[in-house]
ZASEDO-712065 format. One record per residue (C-alpha): x, y, z. Coordinates in steps of 0.001 Angstrom, whole numbers, padded with zeros to 6 digits, always signed. Example, Ala and Ser with C-alpha at 12.3 -4.5 7.8 and 13.67 -1.06 7.14 Angstrom:
BEGIN
+012300-004500+007800/+013670-001060+007140/
***
This chain:
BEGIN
-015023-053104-009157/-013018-056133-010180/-010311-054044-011891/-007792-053305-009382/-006133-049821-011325/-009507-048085-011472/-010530-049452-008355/-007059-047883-006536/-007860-044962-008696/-011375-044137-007884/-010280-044821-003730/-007513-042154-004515/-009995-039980-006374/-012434-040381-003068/-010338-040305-000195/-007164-038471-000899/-008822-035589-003126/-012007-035827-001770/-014265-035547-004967/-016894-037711-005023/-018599-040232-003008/-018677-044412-003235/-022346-044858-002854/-024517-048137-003080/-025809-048937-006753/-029521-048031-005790/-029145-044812-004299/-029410-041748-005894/-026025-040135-006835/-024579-037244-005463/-022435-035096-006963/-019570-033125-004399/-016841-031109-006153/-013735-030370-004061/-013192-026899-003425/-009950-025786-005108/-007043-023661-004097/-005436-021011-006567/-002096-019458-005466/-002839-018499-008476/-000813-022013-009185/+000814-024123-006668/+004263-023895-004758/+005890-026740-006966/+004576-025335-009930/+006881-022185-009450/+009699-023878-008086/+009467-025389-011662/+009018-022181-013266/+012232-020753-011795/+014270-023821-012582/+013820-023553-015863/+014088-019542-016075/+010679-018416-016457/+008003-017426-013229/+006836-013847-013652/+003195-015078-013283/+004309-015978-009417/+003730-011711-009059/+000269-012663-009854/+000095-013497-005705/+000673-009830-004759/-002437-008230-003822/-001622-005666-001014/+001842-002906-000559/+002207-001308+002702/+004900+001147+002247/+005738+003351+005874/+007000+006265+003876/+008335+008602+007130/+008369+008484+010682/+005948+010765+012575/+005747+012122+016406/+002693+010790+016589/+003726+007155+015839/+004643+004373+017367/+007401+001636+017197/+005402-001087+018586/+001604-000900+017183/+002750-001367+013771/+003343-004866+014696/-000356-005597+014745/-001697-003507+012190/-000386-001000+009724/+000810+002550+012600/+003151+005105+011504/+006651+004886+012767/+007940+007384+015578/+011029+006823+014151/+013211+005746+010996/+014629+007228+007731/+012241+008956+004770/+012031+006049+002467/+012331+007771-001083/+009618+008519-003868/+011436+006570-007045/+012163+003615-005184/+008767+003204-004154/+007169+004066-007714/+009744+001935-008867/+008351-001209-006823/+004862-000431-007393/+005477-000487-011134/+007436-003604-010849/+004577-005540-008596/+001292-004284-011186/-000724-007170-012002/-004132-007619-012391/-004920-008710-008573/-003024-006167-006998/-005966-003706-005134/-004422-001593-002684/-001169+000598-001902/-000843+002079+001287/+000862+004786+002371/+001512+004632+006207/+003061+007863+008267/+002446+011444+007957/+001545+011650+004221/+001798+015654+004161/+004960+015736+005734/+006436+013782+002745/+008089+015869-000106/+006050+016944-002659/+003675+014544-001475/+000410+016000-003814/+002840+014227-006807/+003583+011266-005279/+000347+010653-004233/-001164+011506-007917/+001850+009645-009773/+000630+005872-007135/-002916+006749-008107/-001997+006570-011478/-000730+002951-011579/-002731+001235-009040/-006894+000638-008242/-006980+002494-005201/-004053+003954-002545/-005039+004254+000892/-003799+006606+003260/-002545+005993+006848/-002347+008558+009049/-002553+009985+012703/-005275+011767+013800/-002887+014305+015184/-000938+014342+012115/-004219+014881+009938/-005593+017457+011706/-002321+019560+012098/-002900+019511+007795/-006800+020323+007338/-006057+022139+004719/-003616+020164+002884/-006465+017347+003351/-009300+019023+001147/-007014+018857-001637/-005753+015547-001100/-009706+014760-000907/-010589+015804-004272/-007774+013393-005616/-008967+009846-007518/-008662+006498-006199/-007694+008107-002740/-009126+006259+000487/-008114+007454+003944/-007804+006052+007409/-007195+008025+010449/-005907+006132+013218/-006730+007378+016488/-004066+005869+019654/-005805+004947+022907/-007199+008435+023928/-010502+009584+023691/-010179+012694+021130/-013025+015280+021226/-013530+014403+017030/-015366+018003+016869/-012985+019184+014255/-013584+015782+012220/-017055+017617+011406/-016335+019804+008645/-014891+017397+006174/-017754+016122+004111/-015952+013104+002576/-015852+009832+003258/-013153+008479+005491/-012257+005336+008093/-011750+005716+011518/-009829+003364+013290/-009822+003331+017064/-007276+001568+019139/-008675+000221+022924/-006835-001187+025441/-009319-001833+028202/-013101-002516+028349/-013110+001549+030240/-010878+002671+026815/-013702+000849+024959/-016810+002381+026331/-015292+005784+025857/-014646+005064+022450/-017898+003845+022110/-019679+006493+023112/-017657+008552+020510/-018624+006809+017877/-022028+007443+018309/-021641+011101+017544/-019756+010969+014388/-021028+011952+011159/-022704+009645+009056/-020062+009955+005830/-017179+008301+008130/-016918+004674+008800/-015615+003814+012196/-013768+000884+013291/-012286-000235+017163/-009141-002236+017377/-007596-003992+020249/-004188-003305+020672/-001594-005284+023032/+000738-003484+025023/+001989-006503+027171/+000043-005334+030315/-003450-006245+029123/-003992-009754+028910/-007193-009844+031319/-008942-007321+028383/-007839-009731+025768/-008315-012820+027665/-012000-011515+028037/-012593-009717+024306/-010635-011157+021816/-009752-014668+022952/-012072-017252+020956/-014600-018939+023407/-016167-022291+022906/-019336-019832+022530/-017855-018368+019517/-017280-021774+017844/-020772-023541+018409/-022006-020205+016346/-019294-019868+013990/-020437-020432+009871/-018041-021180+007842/-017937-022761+004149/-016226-025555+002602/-013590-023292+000774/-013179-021339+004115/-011889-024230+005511/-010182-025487+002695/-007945-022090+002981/-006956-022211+006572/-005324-025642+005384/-003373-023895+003223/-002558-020328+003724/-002736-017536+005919/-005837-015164+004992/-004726-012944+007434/-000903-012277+005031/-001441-013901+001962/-000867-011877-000254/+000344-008424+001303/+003913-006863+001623/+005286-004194+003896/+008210-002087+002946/+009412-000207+006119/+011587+003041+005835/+014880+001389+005571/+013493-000059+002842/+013561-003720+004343/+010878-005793+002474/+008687-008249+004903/+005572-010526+004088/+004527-009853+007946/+006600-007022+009605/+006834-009715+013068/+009210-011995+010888/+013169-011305+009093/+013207-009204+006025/+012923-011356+002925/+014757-008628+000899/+014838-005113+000576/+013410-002363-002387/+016178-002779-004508/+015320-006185-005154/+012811-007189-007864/+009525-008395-006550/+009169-011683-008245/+012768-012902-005477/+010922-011581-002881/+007170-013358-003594/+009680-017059-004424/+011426-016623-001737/+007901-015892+000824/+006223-019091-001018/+009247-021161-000915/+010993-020643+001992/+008860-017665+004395/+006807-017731+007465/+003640-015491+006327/+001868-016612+003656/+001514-020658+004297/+001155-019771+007795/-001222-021834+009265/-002598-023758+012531/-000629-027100+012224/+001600-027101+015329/+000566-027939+018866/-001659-027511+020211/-004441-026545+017520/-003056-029955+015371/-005027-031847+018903/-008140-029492+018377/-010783-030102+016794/-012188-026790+015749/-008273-026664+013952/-009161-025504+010275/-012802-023511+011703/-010915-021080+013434/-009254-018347+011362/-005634-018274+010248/-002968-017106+012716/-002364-013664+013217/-000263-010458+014540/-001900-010818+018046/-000631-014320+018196/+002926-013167+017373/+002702-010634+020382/+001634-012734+022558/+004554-015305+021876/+001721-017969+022027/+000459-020329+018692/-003390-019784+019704/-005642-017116+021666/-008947-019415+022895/-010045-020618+025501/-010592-024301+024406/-009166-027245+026949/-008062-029974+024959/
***
């Protein structure tokens, strides 16, 4: 290539952006395409957008609401730090600001609202529940175990509604799920452990339960654990040499968070978070095109990712999945047992 523009070009094309390959003239040619990100357009893109007054696409990135409607007895202040627990405290966080926010976030990518707390506590909660199922794909409920089966009959109804998913979250103590026998329908069981003991009890639960539930375990840090963690949930050099992962896999961990992108949690006070472990980025009132700017311009969630120390030294950096809530409780930037 005697041209020095197209050969600077083609080295840029190769190198920097990774499509295609600079072979020698008698072997066959390849062809390698560049796997390519969409958030749903990039973060200069919008920056532009807002600039010059336009951007309502950027909603486009919403995919996920978490709204913790009330507080429960059953809840608990600190699990719903690592995955989405009713509150044991907190104000009711009211029906037409939350069908107000759901209407305002609607776009074609946005799957699932959750309701998290005690759903039949909640005032006239058959309507509210009808009037979210009417504007989204599917709403999922959260609940307590205790708190669903204090409402069995409430729950039939709530059963027969459309779009309705529900997921009963069980704390660390093995429940005699007896009652759980009678409803028919499908629902997901989610079962917080603690300890390898907590986990064989659990297990042995699980065997028993009707086939039209699904059943999933969760570890859950409570500051006193680490040996169970250290043990279970750490990644091992074992789980690396078997890990399989694509191209676009890794493509994403260099550039968001799979673990938040995309989701929003709207706590009782109405305080609006892209990860509930990080500062509010707003609250209800505001629209949710500041909120989703703000997050891609300026937040901690979404473009969360493993490029600080020490997984920038590793080399397994973009194979192992994004950061996530564990992480944040552990005050630590990794959970493995890799020596570098």
């Amino acid at each position: 290539m005697s041209n020095e523009n197209t050969f600077n070009w083609i080295t840029t094309l190769v190198y920097k952006y990774q499509i295609g390959k600079l072979i020698n003239e008698n072997n066959k040619r390849p062809i390698s395409l560049s796997p390519i990100l969409k958030l749903q357009n990039d973060v200069n893109f919008y920056k532009n957008e807002h600039n010059i007054g336009e951007g309502g696409s950027i909603v486009r990135n919403i995919h996920e609401l978490y709204f913790y409607i009330n507080p429960t007895i059953s809840g608990n202040n600190n699990f719903y730090k690592q995955l989405p627990y009713p509150l044991k405290e907190g104000p009711l966080l009211g029906m037409d600001k939350i069908l107000q926010f759901v209407k305002s976030c609607n776009n074609p990518f946005l799957l699932n609202v959750s309701l998290v707390g005690n759903i039949f506590t909640y005032p006239n909660y058959g309507r509210f529940v009808d009037k979210i199922a009417g504007l989204v794909k599917n709403v999922i409920i959260n609940i307590t175990y205790i708190d669903l089966i204090s409402h069995k009959n409430q729950l039939l109804e709530l059963s027969m509604l459309q779009n309705i998913s529900i997921n009963v979250l069980f704390d660390c103590h093995p429940y005699n799920l007896i009652e759980l026998h009678e409803f028919t329908f499908h629902m997901k069981l989610i079962f917080l452990v603690l300890s390898e003991v907590n986990y064989n009890q659990i297990s042995e639960i699980i065997n028993d339960i009707p086939d039209n539930y699904e059943a999933q375990i969760v570890p859950i840090f409570n500051g006193g654990n680490i040996d169970f963690f250290e043990k279970y949930v750490f990644t091992s050099q074992e789980d690396l040499n078997t890990i399989k992962i694509t191209k676009r896999e890794v493509f994403i961990h260099q550039t968001l968070n799979s673990n938040d992108f995309g989701k929003i949690f709207i706590l009782p006070d109405g305080s609006v978070h892209t990860n509930v472990n990080f500062e509010p980025l707003g609250s209800i009132n505001n629209s949710p095109y500041s909120i989703v700017f703000k997050e891609i311009t300026e937040g901690n969630s979404w473009l969360r990712i493993r490029n600080q120390k020490p997984c920038t030294n590793c080399i397994y950096q973009w194979l192992c999945p994004s950061p996530n809530n564990y992480e944040l409780a552990f005050g630590k930037p990794n959970l493995c047992h890799i020596n570098l």
